[in-house]
C-alpha positions in Angstrom: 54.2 -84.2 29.7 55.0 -81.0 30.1 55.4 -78.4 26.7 58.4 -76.3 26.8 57.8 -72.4 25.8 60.0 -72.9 22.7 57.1 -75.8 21.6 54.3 -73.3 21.2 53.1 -71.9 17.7 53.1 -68.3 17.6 49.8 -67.1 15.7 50.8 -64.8 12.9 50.0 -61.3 13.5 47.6 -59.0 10.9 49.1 -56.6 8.8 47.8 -53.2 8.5 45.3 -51.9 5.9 47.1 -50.7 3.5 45.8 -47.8 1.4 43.7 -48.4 -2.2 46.5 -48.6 -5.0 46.7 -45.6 -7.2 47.4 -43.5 -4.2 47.4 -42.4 -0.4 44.3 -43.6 1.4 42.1 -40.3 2.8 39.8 -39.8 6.0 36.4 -39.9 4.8 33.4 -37.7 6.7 31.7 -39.7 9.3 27.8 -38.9 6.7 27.2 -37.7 3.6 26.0 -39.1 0.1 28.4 -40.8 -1.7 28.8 -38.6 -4.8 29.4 -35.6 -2.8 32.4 -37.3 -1.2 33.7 -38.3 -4.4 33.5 -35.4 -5.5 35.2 -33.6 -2.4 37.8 -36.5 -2.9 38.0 -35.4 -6.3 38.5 -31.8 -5.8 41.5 -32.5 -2.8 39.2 -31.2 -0.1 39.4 -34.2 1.7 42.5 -34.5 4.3 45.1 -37.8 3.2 45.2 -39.9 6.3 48.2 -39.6 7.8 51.3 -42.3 8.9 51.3 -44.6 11.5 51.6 -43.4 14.3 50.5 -39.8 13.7 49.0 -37.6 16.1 44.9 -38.5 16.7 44.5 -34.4 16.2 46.5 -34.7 12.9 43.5 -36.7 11.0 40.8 -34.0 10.8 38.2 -34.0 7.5 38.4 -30.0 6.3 34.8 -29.3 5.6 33.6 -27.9 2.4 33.5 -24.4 2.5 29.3 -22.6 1.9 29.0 -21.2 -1.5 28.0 -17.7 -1.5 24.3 -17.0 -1.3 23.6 -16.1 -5.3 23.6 -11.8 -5.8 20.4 -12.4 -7.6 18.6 -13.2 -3.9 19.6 -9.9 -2.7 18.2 -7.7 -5.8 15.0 -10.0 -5.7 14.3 -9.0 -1.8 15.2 -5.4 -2.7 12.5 -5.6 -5.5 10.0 -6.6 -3.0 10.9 -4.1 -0.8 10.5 -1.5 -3.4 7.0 -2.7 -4.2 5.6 -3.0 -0.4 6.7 0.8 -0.4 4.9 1.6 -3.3 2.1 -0.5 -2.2 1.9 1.3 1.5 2.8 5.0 -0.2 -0.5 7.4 1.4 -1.7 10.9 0.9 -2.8 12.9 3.9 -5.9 14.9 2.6 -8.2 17.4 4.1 -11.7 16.9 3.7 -15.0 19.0 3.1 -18.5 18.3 1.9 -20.6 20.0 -0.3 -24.3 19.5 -1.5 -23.7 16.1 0.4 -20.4 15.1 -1.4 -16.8 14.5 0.2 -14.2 16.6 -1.4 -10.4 16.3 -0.7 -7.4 18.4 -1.0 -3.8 18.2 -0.4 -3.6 18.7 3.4 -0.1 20.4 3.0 -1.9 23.6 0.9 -4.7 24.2 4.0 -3.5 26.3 6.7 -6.2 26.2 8.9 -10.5 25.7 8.9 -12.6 28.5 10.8 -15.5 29.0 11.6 -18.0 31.6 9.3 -17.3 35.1 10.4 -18.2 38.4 8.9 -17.7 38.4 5.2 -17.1 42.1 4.0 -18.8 42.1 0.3 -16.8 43.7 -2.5 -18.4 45.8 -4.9 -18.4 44.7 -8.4 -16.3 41.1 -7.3 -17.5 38.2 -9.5 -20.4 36.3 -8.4 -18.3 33.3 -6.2 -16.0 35.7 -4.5 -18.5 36.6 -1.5 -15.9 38.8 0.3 -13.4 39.4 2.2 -12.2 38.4 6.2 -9.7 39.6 8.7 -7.7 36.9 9.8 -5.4 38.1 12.2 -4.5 41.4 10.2 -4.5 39.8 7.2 -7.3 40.5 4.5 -8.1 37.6 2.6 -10.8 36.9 -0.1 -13.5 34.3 0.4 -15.0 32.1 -2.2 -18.0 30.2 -2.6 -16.7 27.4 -3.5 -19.7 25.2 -4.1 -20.9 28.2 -6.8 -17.8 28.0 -8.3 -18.2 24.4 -8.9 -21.9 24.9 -10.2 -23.4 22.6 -7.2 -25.6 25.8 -6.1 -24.7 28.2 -3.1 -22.9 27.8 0.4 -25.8 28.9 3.2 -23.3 31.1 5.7 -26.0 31.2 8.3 -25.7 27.1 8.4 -24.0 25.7 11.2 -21.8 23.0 9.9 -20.8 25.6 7.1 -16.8 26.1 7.7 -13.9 28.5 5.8 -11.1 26.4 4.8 -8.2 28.7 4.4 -5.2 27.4 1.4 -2.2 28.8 0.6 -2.4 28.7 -3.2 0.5 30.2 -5.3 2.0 32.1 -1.9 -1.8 33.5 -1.8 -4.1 32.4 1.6 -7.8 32.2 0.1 -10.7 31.3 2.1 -13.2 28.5 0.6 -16.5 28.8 1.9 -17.7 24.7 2.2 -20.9 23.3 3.6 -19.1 21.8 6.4 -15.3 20.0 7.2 -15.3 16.8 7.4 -11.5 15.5 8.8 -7.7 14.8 8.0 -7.7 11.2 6.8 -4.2 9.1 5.4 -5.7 7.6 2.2 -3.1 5.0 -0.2 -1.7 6.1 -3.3 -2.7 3.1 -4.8 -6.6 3.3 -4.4 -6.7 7.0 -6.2 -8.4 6.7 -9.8 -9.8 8.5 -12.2 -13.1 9.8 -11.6 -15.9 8.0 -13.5 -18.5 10.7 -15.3 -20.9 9.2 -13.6 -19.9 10.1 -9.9 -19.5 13.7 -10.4 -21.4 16.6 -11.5 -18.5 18.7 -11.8 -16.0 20.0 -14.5 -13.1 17.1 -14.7 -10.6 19.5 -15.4 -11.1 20.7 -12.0 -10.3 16.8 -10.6 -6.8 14.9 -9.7 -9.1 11.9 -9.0 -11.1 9.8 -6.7 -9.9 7.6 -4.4 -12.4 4.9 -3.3 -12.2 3.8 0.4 -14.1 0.6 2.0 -17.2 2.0 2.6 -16.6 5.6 0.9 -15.5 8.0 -2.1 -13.8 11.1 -1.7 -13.6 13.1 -4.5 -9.6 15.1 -5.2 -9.5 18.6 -6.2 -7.0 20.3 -7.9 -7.1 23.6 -6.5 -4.3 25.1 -8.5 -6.8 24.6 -11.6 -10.0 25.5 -9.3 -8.5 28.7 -8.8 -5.9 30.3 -11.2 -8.2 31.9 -13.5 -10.2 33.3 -10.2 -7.5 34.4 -8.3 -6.2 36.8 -11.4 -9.9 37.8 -11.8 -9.7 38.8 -8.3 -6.6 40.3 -8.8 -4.7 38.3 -6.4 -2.9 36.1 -8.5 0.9 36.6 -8.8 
């Protein structure tokens, strides 16, 4: 026997989901813990979904905007940046030996190192000054510096013996030294105080020591060195 089309039960048909009570149901994010998407439901970030039949571009999730980086990151890597300059700060010093010690001075005060020429004595000068040059026209005392330090007397007829010529107080002076050594970038940061023990010198006359690997070069300070000299001399300003 045959069935006729009007015979045939019809299966019902499923009803859409609807959305929770309380309100409209919302597109969730495809990952993501829990609690931060209840919160971002919370907070109305989260896109409603939209009504059948919508548009497939319509149901987009909007993502949670970044947060700012914190201001205080910014001032903390300027803080470090501050301390790796004053970490890599240097002096550029020229240096000179006498009775086998390294001596340093601010390389920005020497104006050149020469060779021992003919020193003119100078009647009645004090006992350090041991003359005068001509450098290029210019007449420029000469002192002993290692007699003015107390560490005995320069030999001019030595070889490595050198005249280091500074500008001190908009006066060139000549320093007669037992030989030059070089212009060397030392770090602010290994400059101390000079420990009695190291120097034989007065430690008025001293800025410092600055202790290298393998090396200590004593700092001058030639504006001390020299002011009560140079009006002595009568060459001071």
């Amino acid at each position: 026997m045959t069935r006729t089309p009007s015979s045939r039960k019809k299966a019902p048909r499923k009803k859409a989901a609807e959305p929770l009570a309380g309100g409209p149901g919302i597109s969730l994010p495809s990952s993501g813990l829990a609690a931060d998407i209840l919160a971002l439901a919370a907070s109305g970030a989260l896109v409603p979904l939209p009504a059948a039949g919508a548009p497939r571009e319509q149901r987009r999730v909007v993502a949670p905007e970044r947060e700012a980086a914190p201001a205080h990151n910014i001032s903390l890597f300027g803080a470090v940046r501050e301390e790796r300059k004053a970490v890599e700060a240097t002096e550029h010093l020229a240096t000179f030996f006498l009775s086998g010690e390294e001596y340093g001075v601010d390389v920005r005060l020497v104006q050149e190192i020469i060779r021992v020429s003919e020193i003119t004595q100078v009647p009645r000068a004090p006992g350090f000054i041991k003359g005068v040059i001509n450098l290029r026209g210019k007449v420029i005392p000469v002192l002993d510096l290692k007699r003015k330090l107390g560490l005995g007397e320069v030999s001019e007829a030595a070889r490595p013996a050198r005249i280091v010529v500074v500008k001190v107080r908009d006066r060139l002076v000549g320093l007669l030294v037992d030989g030059a050594s070089q212009v060397l970038k030392v770090p602010v940061a290994s400059v101390e105080a000079a420990p009695e023990e190291v120097v034989e010198i007065d430690a008025n006359y001293l800025r410092g020591v600055a202790k290298l690997e393998n090396r200590l070069i004593i700092l001058l300070d030639l504006t001390k060195v020299l002011s009560l000299e140079l009006r002595e001399a009568g060459i001071a300003e």
